[in-house]
N, C-alpha and C positions, 0 to 999 in steps of 0.2 A: 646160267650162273653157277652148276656146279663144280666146270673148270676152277674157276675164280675163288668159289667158297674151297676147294680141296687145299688152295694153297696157302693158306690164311695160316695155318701152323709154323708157316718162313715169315711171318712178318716183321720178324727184326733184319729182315734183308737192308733194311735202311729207304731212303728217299724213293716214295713212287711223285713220278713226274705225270701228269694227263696233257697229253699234247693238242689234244683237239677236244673242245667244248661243244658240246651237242647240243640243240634245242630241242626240250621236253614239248611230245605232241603227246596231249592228255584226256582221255576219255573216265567214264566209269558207267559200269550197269548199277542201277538199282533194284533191288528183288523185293517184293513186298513181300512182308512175312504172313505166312499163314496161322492165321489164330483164330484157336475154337469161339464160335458162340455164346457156348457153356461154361468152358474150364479159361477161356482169355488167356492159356497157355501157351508160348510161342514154344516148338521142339529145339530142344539143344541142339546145337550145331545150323540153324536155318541162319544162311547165308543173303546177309540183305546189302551189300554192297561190295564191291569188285573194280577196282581203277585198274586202268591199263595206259600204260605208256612206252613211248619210244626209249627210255632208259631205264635200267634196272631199279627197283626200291632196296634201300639195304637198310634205314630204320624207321619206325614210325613211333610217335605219342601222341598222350592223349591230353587235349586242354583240361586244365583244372576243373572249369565248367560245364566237360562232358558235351562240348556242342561242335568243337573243333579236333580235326588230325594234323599233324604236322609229319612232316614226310621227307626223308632225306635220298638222295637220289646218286647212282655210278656216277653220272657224269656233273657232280659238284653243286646240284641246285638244291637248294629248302623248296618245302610247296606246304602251302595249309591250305586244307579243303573244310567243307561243311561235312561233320560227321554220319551226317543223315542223307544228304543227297548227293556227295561228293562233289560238289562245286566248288572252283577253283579261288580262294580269295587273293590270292596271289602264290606267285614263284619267283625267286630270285638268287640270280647266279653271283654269289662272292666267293666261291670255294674252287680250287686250281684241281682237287681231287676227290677223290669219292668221300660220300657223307655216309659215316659210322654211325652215328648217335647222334640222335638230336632230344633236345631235355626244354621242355616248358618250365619259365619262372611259377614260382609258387601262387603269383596275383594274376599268372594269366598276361601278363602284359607284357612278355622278352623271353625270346628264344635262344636257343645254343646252340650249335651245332659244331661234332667235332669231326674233324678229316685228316684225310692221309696228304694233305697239304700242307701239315705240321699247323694249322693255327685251330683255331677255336672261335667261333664267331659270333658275337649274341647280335638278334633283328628286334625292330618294334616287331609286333604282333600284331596291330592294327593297320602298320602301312606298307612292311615289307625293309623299312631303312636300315641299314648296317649302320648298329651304336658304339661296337667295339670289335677289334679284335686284338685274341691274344696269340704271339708268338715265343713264350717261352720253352717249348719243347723246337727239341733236337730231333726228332723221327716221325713219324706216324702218330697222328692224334684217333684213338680208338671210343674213347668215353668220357663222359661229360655227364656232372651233376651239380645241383643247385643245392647249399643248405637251405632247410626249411623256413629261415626269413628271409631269404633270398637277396640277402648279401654279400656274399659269396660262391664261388664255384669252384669246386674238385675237377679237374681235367689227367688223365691217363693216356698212353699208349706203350709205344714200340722202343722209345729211350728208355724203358723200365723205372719209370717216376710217377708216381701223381704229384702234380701241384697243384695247390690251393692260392687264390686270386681275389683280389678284388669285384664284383657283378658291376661294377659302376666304371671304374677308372680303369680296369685291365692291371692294376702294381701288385705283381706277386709276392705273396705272403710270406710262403713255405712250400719248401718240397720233400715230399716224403722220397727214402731210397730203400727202403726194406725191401722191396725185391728180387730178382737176379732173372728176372724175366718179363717178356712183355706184359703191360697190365692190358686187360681186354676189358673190365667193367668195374664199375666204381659207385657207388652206393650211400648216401649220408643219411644216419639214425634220425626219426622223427624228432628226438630232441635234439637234435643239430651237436649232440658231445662227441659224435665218434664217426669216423667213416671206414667202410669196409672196401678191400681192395682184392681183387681177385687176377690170378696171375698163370701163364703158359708155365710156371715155377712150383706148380702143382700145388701152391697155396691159396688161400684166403688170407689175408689180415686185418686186422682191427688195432688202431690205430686215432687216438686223440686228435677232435678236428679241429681244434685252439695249437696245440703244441706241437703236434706231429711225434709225441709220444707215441712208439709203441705198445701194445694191450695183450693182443694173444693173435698167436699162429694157428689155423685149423691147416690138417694135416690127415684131412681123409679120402680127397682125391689121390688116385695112382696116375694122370694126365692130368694134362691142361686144365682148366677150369677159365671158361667161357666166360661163368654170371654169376652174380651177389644179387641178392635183394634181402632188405630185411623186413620182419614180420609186419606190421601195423602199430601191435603193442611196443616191438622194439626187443621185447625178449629173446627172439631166435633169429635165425639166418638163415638163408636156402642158399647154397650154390647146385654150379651144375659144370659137366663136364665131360668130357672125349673119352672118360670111364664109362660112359652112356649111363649115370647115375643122377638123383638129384639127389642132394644130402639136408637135410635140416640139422642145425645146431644151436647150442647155447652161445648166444652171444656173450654169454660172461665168461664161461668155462670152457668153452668148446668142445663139450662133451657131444657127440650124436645122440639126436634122439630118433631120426627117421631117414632113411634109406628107403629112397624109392627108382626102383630097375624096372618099371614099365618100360623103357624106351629099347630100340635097337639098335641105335649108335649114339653119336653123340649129341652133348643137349650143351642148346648156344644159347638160348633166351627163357627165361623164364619172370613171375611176378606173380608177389600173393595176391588176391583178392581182396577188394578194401577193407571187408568185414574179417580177413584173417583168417579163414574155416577152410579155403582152399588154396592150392598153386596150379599155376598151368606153364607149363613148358613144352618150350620147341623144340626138334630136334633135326638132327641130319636126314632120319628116317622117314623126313617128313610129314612129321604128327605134330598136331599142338594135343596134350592131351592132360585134361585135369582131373583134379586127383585130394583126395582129404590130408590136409595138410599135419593133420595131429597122427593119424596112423602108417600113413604111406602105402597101408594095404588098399586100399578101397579105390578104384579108378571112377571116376563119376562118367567120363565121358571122354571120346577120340575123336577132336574135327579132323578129318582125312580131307580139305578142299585143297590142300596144297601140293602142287606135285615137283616142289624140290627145297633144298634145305631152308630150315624156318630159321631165319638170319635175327630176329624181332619181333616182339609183341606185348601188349599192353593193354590192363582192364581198362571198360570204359570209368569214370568215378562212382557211379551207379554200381556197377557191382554186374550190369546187365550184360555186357557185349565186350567181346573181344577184339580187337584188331592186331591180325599178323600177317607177315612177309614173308612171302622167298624172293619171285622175281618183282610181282604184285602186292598191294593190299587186298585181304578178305576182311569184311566187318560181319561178328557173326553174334549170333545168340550164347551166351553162357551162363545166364542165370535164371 
């Protein structure tokens, strides 16, 4: 996968076509985790599950009720497995090109998934059926998120847009063009007022999720910028980026408050921790590694299971486990 992840900085090259459709052959190991007697403490970073399959993983999430993964795949398939034994509840091929992002509905009940096939596709979640898809991008579909009543969907890529959609009917809304680069990740405030947009344009933006009003420009990346997530409370933002930094900000003001250079290259994925006291991000350097979210001095911990760049990753809702990608899933301990 490195070839493939090095080139990802050209991706306004315009239209990837996938010529041949693979069928997903899918395994996973389970690892029991070792825990004391005494302290019922599992060690950070024990690794209790591992899927392997015939085509690369490039995103994974976590169901709302922490009991399922949903998993996006090179050669165009979605898959949800059991988060605990990795059993397959289904997979199904509707995508012509590789799956970027995939985003659980807020009830658990519909899926998204965005590709370099230019659409965007939402499934039940219980049966595998494609309910919609949307075709209004022109390029590469890179990210995909849900507002929080999950009525709507923010979608981004390689046309340098986000637009905002209908969850039910597909009739789009509005498109945001602040831009002048591809967007890679996209992010909507727990109170569904604002969405943050992160771009190869060496910006973030924020941005009205009613209007498509502009709010404020962060402008602390010197590269790309990969990832947006914002806090829990709503008050700050993390991006990350090809500066090999994460940055934390005020989402009002944009002021930085934390600068964190743990990493060695760049950093593609990152998410705070439900409770808000941590971040954990991935990087090229193939680290996921978390870290106190209010100093950015203090590393809590390095999983090193991965041996190429971490494309994706996601707390479980517990607060407990992590699950991230390069070629595979690792499901591991982090709390």
């Amino acid at each position: 996968m490195s070839t493939l992840r090095a080139i990802k900085p050209f991706l306004v090259i315009g239209s990837f076509v996938m010529t041949t459709l693979l069928l997903i052959a899918c395994s996973a190991r389970v690892v029991p985790a070792v825990v004391s007697n005494q302290t019922k403490l599992i060690p950070l970073g024990t690794t209790f599950l591992t899927t392997q399959s015939a085509s690369s993983v490039f995103a994974v999430a976590w169901s709302p009720d922490g009991k399922r993964l949903a998993l996006g795949y090179a050669d165009g398939s979605v898959q949800v497995r059991d988060a605990t034994t990795g059993k397959i509840d289904f997979t199904v091929q509707g995508h012509t090109g590789h799956i970027w992002t995939v985003a659980w509905s807020p009830d658990g009940k519909r899926l998204a998934s965005a590709s370099w096939d230019h659409t965007v596709q939402v499934w039940d979640t219980s049966t595998g059926t494609s309910l919609l898809t949307y075709r209004g991008h022109s390029d590469l579909v890179l990210a995909v998120a849900w507002s929080p009543a999950g009525t709507r969907i923010a979608s981004a890529g390689s046309d340098d847009t986000v637009q905002v959609w209908d969850a039910t009917s597909g009739q789009h809304i509005f498109t945001y063009h602040g831009h002048s680069g591809t967007v890679e990740s996209v992010a909507w405030s727990l109170d569904g007022s604002r969405i943050a947009s992160a771009s190869f344009d060496h910006t973030v933006q924020v941005w009205d999720a009613t209007t498509g009003d502009h709010r404020l420009t962060y402008r602390g990346h010197a590269n790309y910028v990969w990832a947006v997530a914002w806090s829990p409370d709503g008050q700050h933002l993390a991006s990350g980026g090809m500066d090999d930094t994460v940055q934390v900000w005020d989402a009002r003001t944009a002021r930085t408050s934390v600068i964190y250079r743990g990493h060695d290259n760049g950093v593609q994925a990152l998410a705070w921790s439900p409770d808000g006291k941590r971040i954990a991000s991935g990087s090229w350097d193939t680290t996921v590694q978390i870290w106190d979210a209010a100093t950015g001095g203090h590393q809590i911990f390095t999983y090193r299971g991965h041996a190429d760049i971490i494309g994706s990753l996601a707390w479980s809702p517990d607060g407990q486990r992590i699950a991230s990608v390069d070629d595979q899933v690792r499901v591991w301990q982090a709390g």
